[in-house]
C-alpha positions in Angstrom: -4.6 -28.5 -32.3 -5.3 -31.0 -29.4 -6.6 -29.6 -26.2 -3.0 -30.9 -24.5 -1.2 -28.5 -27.4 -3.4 -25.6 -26.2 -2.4 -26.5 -22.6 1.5 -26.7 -23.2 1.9 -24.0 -25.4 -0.5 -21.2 -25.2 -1.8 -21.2 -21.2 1.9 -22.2 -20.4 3.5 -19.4 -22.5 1.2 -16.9 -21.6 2.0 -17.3 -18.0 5.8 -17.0 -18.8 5.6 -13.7 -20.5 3.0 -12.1 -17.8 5.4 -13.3 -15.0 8.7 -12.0 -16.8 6.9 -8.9 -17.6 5.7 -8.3 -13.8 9.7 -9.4 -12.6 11.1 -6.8 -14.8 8.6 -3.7 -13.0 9.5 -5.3 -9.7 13.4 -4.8 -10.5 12.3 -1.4 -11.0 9.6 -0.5 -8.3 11.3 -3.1 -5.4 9.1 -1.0 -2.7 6.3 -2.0 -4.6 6.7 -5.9 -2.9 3.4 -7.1 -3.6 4.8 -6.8 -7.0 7.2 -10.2 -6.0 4.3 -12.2 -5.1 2.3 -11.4 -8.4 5.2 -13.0 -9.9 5.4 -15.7 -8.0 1.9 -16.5 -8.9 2.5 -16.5 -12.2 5.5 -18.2 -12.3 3.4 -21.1 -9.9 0.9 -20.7 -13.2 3.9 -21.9 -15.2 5.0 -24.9 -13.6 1.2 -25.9 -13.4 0.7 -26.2 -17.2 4.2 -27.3 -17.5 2.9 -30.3 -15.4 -0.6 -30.8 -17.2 1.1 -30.9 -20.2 3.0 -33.9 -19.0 0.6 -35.3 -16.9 -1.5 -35.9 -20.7 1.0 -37.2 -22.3 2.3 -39.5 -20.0 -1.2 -40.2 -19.2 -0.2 -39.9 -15.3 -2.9 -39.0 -12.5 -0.3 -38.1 -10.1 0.7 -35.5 -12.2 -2.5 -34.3 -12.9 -3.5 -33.7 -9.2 0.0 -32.2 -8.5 -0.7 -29.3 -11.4 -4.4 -28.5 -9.8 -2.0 -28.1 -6.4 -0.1 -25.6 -8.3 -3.0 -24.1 -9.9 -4.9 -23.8 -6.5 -1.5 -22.3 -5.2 -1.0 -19.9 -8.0 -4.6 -18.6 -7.3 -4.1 -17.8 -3.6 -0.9 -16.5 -4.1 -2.7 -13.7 -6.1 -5.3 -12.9 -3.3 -2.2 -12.7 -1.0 -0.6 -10.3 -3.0 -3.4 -8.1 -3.4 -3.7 -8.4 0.7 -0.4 -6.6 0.8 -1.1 -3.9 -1.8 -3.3 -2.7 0.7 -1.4 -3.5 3.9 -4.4 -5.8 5.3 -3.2 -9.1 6.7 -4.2 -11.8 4.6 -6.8 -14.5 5.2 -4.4 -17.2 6.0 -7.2 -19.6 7.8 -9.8 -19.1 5.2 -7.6 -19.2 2.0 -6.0 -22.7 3.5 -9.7 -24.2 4.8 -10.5 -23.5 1.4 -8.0 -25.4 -0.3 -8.2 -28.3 2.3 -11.8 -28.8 1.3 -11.6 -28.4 -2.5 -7.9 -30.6 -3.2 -9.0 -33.0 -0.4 -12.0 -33.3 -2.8 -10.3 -33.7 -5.6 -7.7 -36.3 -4.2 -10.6 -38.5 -3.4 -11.9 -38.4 -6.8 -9.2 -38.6 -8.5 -8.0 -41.7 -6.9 -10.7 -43.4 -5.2 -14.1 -42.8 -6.3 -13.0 -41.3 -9.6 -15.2 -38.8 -10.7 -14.1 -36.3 -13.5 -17.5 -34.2 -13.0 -17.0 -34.1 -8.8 -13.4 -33.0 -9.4 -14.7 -30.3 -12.0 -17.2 -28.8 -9.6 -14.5 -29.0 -6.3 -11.7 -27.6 -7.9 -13.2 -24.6 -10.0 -15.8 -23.9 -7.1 -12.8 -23.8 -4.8 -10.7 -21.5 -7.1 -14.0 -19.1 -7.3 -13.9 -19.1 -3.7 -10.2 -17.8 -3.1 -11.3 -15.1 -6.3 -14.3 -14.4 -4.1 -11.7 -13.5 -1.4 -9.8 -11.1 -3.5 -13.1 -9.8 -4.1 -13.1 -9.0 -0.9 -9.8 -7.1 -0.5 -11.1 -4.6 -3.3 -14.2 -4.1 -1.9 -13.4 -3.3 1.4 -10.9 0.0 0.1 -13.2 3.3 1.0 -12.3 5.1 -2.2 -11.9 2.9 -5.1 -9.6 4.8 -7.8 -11.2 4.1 -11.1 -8.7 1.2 -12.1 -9.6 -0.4 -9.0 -13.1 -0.8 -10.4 -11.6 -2.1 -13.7 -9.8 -4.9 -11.1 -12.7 -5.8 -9.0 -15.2 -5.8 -12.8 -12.4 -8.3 -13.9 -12.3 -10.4 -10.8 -15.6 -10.8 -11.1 -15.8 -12.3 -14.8 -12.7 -14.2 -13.7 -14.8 -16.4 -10.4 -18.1 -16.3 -13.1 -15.5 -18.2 -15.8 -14.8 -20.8 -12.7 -18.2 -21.0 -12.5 -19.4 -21.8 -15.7 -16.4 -24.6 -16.4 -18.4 -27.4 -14.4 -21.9 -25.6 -15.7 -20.8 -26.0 -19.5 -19.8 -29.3 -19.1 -23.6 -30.2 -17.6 -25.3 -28.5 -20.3 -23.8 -30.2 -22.5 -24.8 -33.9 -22.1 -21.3 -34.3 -23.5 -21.0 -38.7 -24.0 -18.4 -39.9 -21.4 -14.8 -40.7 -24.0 -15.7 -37.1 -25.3 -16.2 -35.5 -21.3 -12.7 -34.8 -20.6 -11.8 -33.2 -23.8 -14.9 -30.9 -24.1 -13.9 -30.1 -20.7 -9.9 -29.4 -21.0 -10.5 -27.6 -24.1 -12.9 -25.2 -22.2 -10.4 -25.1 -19.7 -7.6 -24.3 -22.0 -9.8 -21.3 -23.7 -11.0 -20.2 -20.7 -8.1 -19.7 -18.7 -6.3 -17.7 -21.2 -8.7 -15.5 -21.0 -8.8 -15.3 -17.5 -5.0 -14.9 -17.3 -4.9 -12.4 -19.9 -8.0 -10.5 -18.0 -6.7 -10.6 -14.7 -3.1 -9.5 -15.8 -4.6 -6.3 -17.5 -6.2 -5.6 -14.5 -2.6 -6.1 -12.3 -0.8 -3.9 -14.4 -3.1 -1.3 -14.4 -3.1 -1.0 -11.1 0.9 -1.2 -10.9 0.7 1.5 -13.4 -1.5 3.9 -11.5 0.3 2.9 -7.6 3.3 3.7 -10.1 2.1 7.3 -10.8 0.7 8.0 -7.6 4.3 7.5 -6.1 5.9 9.8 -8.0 3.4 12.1 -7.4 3.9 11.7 -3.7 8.1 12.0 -4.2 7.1 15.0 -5.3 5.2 16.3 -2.1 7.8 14.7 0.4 11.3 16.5 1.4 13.8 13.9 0.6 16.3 14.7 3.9 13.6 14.3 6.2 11.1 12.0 4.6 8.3 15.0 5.9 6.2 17.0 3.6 7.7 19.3 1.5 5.4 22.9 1.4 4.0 21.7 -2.0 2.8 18.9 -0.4 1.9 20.5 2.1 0.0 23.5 1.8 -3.3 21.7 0.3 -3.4 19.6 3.0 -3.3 22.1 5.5 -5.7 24.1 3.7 -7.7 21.1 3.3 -7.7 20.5 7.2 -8.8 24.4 7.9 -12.2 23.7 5.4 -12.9 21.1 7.6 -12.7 22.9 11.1 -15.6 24.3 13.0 -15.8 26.6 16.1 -15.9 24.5 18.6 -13.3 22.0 17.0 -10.7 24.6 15.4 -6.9 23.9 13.7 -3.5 24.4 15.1 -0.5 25.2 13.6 2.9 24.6 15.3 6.1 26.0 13.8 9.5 25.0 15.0 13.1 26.3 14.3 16.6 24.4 15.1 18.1 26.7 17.4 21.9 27.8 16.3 21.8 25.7 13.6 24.2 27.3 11.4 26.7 26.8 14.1 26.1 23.3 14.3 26.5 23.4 10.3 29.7 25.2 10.4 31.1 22.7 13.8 30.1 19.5 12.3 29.8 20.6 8.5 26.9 19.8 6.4 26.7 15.8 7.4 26.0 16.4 10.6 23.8 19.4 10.5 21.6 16.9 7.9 21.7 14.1 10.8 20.3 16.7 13.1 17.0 17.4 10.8 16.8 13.6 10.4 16.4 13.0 13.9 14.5 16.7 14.6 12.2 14.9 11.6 11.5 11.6 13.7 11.0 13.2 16.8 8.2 15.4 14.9 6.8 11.9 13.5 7.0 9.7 17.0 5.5 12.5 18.8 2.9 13.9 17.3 -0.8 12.0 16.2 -1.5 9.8 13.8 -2.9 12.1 11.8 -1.0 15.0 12.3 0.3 17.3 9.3 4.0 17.3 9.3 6.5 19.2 7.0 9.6 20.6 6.5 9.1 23.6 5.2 12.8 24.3 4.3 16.2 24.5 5.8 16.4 24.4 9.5 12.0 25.0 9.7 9.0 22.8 10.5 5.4 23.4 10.4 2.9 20.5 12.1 -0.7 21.2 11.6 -3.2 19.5 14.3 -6.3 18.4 12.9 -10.0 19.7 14.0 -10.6 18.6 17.4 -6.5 18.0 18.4 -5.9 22.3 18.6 -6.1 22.1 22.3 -2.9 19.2 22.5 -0.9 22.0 20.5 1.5 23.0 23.9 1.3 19.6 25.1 2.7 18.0 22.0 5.0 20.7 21.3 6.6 20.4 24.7 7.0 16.8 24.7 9.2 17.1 21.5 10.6 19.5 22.8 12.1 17.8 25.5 12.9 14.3 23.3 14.7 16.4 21.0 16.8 17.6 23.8 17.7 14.4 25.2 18.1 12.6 22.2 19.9 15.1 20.0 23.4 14.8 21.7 23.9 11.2 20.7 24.0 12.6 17.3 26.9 14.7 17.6 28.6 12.2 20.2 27.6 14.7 23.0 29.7 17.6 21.9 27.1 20.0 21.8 23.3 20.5 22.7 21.0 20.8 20.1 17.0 22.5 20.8 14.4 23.6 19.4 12.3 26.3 19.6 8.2 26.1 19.3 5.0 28.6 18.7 2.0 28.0 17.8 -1.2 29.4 17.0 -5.0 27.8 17.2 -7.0 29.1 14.1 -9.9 31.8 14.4 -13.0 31.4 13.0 -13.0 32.2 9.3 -8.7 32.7 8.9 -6.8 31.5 6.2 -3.5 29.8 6.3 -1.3 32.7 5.7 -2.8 34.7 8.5 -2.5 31.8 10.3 1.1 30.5 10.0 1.8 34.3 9.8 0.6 34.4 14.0 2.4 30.9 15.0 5.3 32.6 13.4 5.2 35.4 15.9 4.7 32.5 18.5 7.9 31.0 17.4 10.0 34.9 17.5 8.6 35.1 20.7 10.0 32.1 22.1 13.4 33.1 20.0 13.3 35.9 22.1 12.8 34.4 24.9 15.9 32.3 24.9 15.0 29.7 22.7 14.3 25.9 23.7 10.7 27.0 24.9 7.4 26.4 23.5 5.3 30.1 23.7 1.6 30.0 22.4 0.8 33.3 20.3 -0.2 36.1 22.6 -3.3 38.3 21.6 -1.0 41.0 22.0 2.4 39.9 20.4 1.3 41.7 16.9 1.7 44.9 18.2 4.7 43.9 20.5 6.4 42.2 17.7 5.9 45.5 15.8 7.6 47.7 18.0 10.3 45.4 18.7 
């Protein structure tokens, strides 16, 4: 089988069934959208061997520099969607200087100084170059999950196969009529490999951001979008293991006041719009790195970080009081929803229970006190609460 066989059928083919594979998990994981440009890359792939295929038999140059385009196109296009796996902005300027220099290369050689060797070397150094890039966008993730290694391991043999193309070719002192066969027949082999190595490494990582979402559904309330308490709890534990004395835990709990009349007024619709918008206040105001869940029904928990305790009033009044202005708009202004807030800063040495069990008496206290308030646990309020 000719080298331009190898080209139309098996490197063309291949592409198809890795890019109709990757279309049909994007129609089912559409929030996955990196998952769109993966398959745009591939389908790029298939139009480029379409092309080369073509470009042999018709014997056109044209065509041949039109299907590196592609190729050089197809291979950014994965580098881009590995940028937005990870939410980094992608390296626009360096991914386009780097095709600039490598096709403008490989225009010039393949039109006026031609030069099958020079366009070797430009065009696979170039494509190493953008790999070297997605390199870059695995290495730079703090914890690597294991099929993240397996990615970056097969990136890696991936820009050494670029490599090697133009190197093989050298070594082998191959007589000029026989250089570009030797040369497309390596290419053929070698980017079927390549495809079929990178694509392993794609879908295991679609696999494993697959899994990883469901196990998040699990630990997120659907109404509000916050923490549910299974997801919650370990991460609140998780925070108290990593307090010290001088930079201890809060924990702020928060109730809808009257909420079962606003359930019975506006029935189940609108008391479900009320926790939404509760829910976003919680998320707007509090930090970045805040723990925040719905613990059930009508009832919120937020857990500061160490070193954020001391913004616990602070942050529980200012939701306070955009909960009560923004609430109304809701219900179209016929009635006032509030909240009520307590919290508690952890002691040296307490658990979570005793903990949430304190900003709870926090939170009856400012029941107590007439709701819509924010009241900090008293060192007392145990023994009030008791004989209340």
């Amino acid at each position: 089988m000719s080298y331009q066989s190898v080209i139309g059928l098996l490197n063309t083919s291949m592409s198809a069934i890795f890019c109709v594979s990757l279309f049909v998990l994007w129609l089912h994981h559409k929030h996955l959208k990196y998952i769109s440009i993966l398959v745009l890359s591939y389908a790029i792939r298939v139009i480029c061997f379409g092309i080369f295929y073509f470009a042999f038999a018709l014997e056109n140059p044209v065509l041949r520099f039109s299907a590196n385009v592609f190729l050089m196109l197809a291979m950014i296009l994965l580098s881009l969607g590995l940028s937005n796996r990870r939410g980094r902005r992608p390296r626009y300027e360096v991914l386009v200087t780097i095709a600039a220099i490598a096709l403008g290369a490989l225009y010039y050689h393949q039109f006026v100084a031609l030069s099958l060797l020079a366009r070797v070397i430009y065009l696979n150094c170039g494509l190493a170059a953008v790999g070297s890039i997605m390199l870059l966008d695995v290495a730079k993730t703090s914890h690597r999950t294991p099929v993240e290694q397996v990615l970056f391991g097969l990136i890696i043999i991936s820009c050494a196969g670029f490599l090697l193309r133009p190197l093989y070719l050298l070594a082998s002192g191959a007589e000029v009529g026989q250089f570009e066969g030797s040369y497309w027949l390596v290419v053929s082999i070698s980017d079927a490999l390549i495809c079929a190595m990178t694509a392993v490494g794609i879908f295991a990582v679609i696999a494993s951001d697959v899994m990883e979402g469901m196990k998040s559904d699990a630990h997120v309330d659907a109404l509000s979008g916050l923490l549910n308490r299974r997801g919650f709890e370990p991460r609140a534990r998780d925070a108290l293991a990593r307090q010290t004395i001088n930079s201890p835990v809060a924990v702020i709990l928060s109730d809808l006041d009257h909420f079962k009349s606003i359930n019975d007024r506006f029935g189940h619709i609108g008391g479900d719009r009320i926790i939404q918008s509760f829910s976003e206040v919680l998320k707007k105001t509090a930090p970045r790195d805040a723990i925040i869940t719905r613990l059930g029904g009508e009832e919120f928990a937020v857990v500061l970080p160490p070193g954020k305790a001391t913004a616990a009033h602070l942050f529980a009044e200012e939701a306070r009081k955009a909960f009560k202005e923004f609430a109304p708009s809701v219900v179209s202004g016929e009635a006032q929803p509030t909240a009520s807030f307590g919290f508690a800063i952890a002691q040296e040495g307490e658990g979570l229970e005793a903990l949430m069990d304190r900003a709870d008496r926090a939170l009856y206290q400012a029941k107590a006190d007439g709701r819509d308030c924010v009241r900090p646990v008293g060192q007392n309020s145990r023994a009030g609460l008791a004989s209340s």
